[in-house]
N, C-alpha and C positions, 0 to 999 in steps of 0.2 A: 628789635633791630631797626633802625632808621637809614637812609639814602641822605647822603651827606647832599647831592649834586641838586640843585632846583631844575626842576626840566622848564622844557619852553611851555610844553602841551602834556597833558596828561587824558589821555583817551582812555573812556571806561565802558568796556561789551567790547570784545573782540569776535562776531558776529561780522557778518560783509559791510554791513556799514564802519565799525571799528576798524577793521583792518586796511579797510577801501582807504578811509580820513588819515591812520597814522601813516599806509604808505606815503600820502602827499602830502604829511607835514612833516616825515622825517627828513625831506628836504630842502625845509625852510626853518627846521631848530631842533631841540634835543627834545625828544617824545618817546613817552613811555606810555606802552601798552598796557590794560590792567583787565584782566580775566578772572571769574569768578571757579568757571569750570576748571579741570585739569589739561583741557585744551580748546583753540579756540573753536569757534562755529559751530559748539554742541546743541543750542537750541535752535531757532527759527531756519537758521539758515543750513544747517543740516541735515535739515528736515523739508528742505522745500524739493517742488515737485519740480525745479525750475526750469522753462522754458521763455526763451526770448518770445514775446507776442506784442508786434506794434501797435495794437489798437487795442491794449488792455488796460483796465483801469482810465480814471478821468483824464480831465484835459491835460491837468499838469504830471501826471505819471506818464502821459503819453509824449509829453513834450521834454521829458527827463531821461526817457528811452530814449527818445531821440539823438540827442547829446549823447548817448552813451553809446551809440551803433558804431562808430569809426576806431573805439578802444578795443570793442569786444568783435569786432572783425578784423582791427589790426591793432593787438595788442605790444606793448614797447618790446626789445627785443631783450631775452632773458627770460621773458616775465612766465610763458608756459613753451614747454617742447611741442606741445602739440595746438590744434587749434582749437578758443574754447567753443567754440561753436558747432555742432554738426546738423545737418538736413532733419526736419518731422515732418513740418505743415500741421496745420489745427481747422477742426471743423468745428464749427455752431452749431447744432443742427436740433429743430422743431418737431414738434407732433403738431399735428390737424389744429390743440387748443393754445398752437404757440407763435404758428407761424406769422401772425398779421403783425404782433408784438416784436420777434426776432426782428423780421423785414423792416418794420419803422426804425428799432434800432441800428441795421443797418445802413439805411438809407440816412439817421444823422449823422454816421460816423464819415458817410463819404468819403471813405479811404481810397487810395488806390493799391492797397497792401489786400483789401478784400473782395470776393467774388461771389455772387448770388449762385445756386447752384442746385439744381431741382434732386427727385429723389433718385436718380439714373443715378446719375452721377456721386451720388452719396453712396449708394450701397457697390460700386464700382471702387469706389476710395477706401472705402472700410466694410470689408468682404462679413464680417463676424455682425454687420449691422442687423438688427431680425427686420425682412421684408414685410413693408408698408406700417413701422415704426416711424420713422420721418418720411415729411412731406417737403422737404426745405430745411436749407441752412446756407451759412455760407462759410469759404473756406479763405482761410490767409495759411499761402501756399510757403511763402518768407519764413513762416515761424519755424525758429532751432532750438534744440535744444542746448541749455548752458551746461559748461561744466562746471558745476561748481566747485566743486574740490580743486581744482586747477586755478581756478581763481581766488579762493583763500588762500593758495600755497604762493603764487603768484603773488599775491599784496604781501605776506608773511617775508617773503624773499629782499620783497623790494626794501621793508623795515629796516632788516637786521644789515642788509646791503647799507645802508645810508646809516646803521650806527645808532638805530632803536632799541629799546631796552623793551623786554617779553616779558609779563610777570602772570604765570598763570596759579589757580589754583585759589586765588586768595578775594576772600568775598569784603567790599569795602563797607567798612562799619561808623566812620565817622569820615565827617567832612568841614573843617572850619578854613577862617581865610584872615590871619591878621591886613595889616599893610602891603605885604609885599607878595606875598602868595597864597593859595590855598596849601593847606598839610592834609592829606587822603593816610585813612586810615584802613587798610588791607593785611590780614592775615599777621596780625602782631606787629608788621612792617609800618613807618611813618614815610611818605613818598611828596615829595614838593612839588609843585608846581605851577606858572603863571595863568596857563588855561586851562579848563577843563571841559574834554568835550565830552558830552552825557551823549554816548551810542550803545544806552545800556538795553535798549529792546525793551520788551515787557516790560523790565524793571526800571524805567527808566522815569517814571513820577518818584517813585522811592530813592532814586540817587539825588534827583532833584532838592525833594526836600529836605534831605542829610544838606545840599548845602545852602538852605534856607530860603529855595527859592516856592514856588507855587506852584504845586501840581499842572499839568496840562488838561486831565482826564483822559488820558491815554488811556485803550480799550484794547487788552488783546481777548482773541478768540481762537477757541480752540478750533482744531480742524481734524477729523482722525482718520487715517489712510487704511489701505490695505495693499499687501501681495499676490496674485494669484499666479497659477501657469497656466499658459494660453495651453490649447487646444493643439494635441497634434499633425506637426504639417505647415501650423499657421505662420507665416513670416511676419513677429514683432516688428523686425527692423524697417519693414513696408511701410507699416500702418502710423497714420497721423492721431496726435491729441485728437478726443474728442470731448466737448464739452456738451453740453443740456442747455436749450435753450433758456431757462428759469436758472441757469446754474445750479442746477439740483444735484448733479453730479459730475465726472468727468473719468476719463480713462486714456492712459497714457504707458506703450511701452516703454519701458525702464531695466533694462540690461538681461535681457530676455526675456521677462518675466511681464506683468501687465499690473500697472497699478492704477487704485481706484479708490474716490472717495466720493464720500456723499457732498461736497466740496459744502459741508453746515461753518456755520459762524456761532461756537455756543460761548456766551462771554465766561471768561474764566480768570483767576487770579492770577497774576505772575509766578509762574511753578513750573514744573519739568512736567510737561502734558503726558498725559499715559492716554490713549487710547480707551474710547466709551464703545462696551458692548453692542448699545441700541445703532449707535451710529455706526457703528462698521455692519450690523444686521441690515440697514438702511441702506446701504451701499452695496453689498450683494443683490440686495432684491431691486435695485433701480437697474445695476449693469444685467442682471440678468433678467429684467424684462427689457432692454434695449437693445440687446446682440444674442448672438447665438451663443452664450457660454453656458454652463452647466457646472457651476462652483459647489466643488463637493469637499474644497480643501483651501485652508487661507494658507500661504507661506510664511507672511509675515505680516505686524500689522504695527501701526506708532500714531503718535500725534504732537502738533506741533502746534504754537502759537503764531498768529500772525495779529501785529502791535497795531492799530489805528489809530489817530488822532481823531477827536468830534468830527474833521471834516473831511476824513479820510483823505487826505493827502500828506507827503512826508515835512514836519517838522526840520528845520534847519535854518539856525541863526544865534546872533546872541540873547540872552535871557533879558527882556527891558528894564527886567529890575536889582538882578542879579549880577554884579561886576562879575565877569571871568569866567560866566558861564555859558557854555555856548551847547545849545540844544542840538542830535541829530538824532532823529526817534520817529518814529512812528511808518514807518516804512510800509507798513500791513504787507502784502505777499508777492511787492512789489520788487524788493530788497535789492534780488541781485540783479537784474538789467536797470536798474537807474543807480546802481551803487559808484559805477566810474562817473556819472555826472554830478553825484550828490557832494562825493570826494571832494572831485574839484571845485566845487562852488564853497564848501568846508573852506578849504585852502585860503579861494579868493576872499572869504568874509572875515577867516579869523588873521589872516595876514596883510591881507591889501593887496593880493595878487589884482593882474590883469583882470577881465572879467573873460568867463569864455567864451570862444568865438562861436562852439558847437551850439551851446546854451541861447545865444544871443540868438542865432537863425530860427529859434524855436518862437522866439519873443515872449518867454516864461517870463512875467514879473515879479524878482523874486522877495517880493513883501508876500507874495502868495503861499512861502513857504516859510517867512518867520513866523517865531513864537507870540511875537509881537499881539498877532492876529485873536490870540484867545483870552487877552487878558484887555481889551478895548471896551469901554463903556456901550 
């Protein structure tokens, strides 16, 4: 079966990056979505733990968040019934061998989204903390939690609203490009079109070189979570993220229930992450010697990849040596709070949009985010 119609844009990984790029191209040409799964956002972004936090990630994640605060607090209208956003707050918080380390890193992030915050105060915030475990941390009172699901559905909305084409299911097996277009070969299907934007996540060196272009060395790594139930009496909906000053681990209420991981980086191949024994054993034994819990039962447990580039920041632009191809990858665990900035800057590079104003107040220069960057002598 082939698709008579040449699209404008042909976006592949329908993931928060894919769906973010095709909502804001389906209003500047004919775009077609191309999914591998039977629906979108099954891996990375399905799987995230996600929480807006302004001072996560390097300079250029943080200035990408940035950009993306005015969408994801006032999102177009349509786009979710509800808001995607609700109240958490996130602490950092040290032991005795962590603190002077955390502090420095506080002290360069010189935010004013974060707050130094001795151990009163800690174990006041997070009641299940085990007394005189942390010495210090500090706390960014700002951070919400995303909803994701609302914002896939959200971007999916805006697509089909503007006249996007959904192709799920079908994993693409060839990629060539005479004169006039690329031909994308998906699921028996032949699918046309003038650009292609690679938001294939993990798999996203692999699409590459289907259309002849050079690997990045994109790195995902695995990460493996768990389920528990809190303690009874204890109010979830109270209590903030908490991270490990090492990022050794983290724990975060999650729709009643309290989730945990050893928050590891273990490199893995582009695959549907299952969950590693050791690492969820690892994760038990970190939350339960940092709070008061007594984990006698996991409810549920997964794993998900989160994609890097060598220089861990996100990938976005065209391919310097590759006509038509336009790189958006590597996103690592950053995905969905930079995903409304990332869109847009998609839009303006592969259309000639405006540049954006949110973007611009950041002063992100964005050769920082082309491809360009890893293929330079």
């Amino acid at each position: 079966m082939s698709f008579d119609e040449i699209f404008d844009f042909a976006v592949i990984g329908a993931g928060i990056a894919g769906v973010s790029a095709a909502s804001e191209l389906a209003g500047l040409g004919r775009v077609l979505l191309i999914e591998r799964e039977a629906q979108p956002a099954y891996h990375a972004t399905g799987r995230s733990a996600a929480i807006l936090a302004q001072t996560y990630g390097n300079d250029v994640i943080r200035a990408l968040t940035s950009a993306s605060d005015t969408f994801l607090n006032t999102p177009p209208d349509g786009f979710s019934d509800h808001s995607l956003l609700s109240p958490r707050g996130l602490y950092r918080i040290a032991r005795p061998d962590q603190v002077d380390a955390l502090r420095a890193a506080y002290d360069d992030l010189n935010s004013g989204f974060l707050e130094w915050v001795g151990p009163e105060e800690l174990q006041e915030a997070i009641p299940i903390l085990r007394p005189g475990y942390a010495v210090g941390g500090y706390a960014n009172k700002d951070a919400q939690d995303l909803d994701v699901h609302a914002m896939v559905q959200g971007y999916l909305r805006i697509v089909r609203r503007r006249g996007g084409t959904i192709v799920t299911g079908v994993d693409v097996t060839d990629i060539s490009r005479n004169a006039d277009c690329w031909q994308i070969k998906a699921g028996g299907q032949t699918f046309k079109a003038g650009t292609i934007i690679n938001a294939a996540g993990a798999w996203a060196d692999g699409v590459a070189t289907l259309a002849g272009a050079r690997p990045i060395g994109l790195m995902p790594l695995r990460r493996s979570a768990v389920t528990i139930r809190p303690p009874d009496g204890l109010d979830t909906a109270a209590l903030p993220m908490v991270v490990d000053g090492d990022e050794e681990f983290y724990l975060k209420p999650e729709a009643g229930m309290l989730l945990a991981s050893p928050a590891n980086e273990t490199p893995s191949d582009a695959t549907d992450a299952q969950p590693d024994e050791m690492e969820v054993a690892i994760a038990i034994d970190r939350i339960m010697t940092a709070f008061d819990l007594d984990v006698r039962r996991i409810e549920s447990k997964w794993a998900g990849l989160r994609t890097f580039s060598p220089d861990r920041s996100p990938v976005c632009g065209f391919d310097p040596e590759v006509n038509g191809l336009f790189w958006l990858a590597g996103q690592g665990g950053f995905g969905i709070q930079t995903a409304p900035a990332l869109s847009r800057i998609t839009a303006q590079l592969v259309a000639g949009n405006h540049p954006d104003p949110a973007l611009d107040q950041t002063g992100l220069d964005l050769t920082r985010l082309s491809p360009e960057r890893f293929y330079q002598a």
